[in-house]
C-alpha positions in Angstrom: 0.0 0.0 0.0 0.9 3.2 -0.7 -0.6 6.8 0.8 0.5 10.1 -0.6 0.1 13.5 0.1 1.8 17.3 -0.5 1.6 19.2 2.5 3.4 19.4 5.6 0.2 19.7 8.3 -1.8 16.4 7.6 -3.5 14.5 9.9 -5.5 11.8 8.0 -4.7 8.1 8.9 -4.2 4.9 6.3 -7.0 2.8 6.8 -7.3 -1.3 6.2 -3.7 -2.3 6.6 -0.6 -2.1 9.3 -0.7 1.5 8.7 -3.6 2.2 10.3 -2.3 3.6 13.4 0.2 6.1 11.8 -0.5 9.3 10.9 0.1 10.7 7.8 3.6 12.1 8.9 3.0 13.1 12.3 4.7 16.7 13.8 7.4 15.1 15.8 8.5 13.6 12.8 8.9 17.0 10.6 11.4 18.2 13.0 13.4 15.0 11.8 12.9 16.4 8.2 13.3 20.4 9.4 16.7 19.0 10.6 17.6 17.7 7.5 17.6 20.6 5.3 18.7 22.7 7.7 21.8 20.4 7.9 21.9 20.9 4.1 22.6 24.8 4.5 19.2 25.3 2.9 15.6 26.4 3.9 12.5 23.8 3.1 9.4 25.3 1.4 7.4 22.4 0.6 7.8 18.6 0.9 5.8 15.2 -0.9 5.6 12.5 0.9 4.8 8.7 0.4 3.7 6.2 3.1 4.9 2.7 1.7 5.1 -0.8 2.9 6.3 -3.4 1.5 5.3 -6.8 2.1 2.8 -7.3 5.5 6.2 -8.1 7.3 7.9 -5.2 7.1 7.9 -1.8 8.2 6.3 1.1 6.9 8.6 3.9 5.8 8.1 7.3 4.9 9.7 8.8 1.9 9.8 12.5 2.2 11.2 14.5 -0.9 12.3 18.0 0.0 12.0 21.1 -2.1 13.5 25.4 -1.1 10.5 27.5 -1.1 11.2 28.3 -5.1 11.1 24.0 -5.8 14.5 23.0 -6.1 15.1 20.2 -5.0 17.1 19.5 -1.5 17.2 15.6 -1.1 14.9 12.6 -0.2 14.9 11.8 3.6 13.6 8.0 4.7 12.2 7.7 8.1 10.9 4.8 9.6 6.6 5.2 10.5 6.8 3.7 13.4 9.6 5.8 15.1 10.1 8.6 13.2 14.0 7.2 12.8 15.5 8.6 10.1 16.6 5.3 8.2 18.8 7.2 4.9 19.1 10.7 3.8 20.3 11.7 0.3 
């Protein structure tokens, strides 16, 4: 299954699967991805995000693609939905 959205402030759940518990990247998560491009020397101004899992074993990971506010592109952070551990950043 996959869930995707384009804004930072969601709070609609995955239903019918594993993922129904997590919110659709929670705020204590963002700071994770705040960090990131601030770690980058640069200033996020929008994200897209994708909720995936896959196989019913595994973990559900976010995939958050980073954009400056005038869409260039930062970098692609990977956190993990049930922690909010960052598993890769690129």
């Amino acid at each position: 299954m996959i869930v995707s959205c384009c804004a930072l402030g969601s709070s609609a759940q995955a239903q019918g699967t594993a993922l129904d518990a997590v919110q659709i990247l929670p705020a204590a998560y963002r700071e994770g991805v705040l960090k990131y491009a601030s770690e980058t020397g640069r200033k996020l101004g929008s994200v897209s995000y994708a909720l995936q899992q896959k196989g019913a074993a595994s973990a559900p990971l976010w995939s958050v693609w980073c954009y400056v506010p005038t869409g260039g592109y930062i970098g692609l952070v990977t956190l993990m939905a049930t922690s909010g551990d960052i598993v890769s950043a690129e």
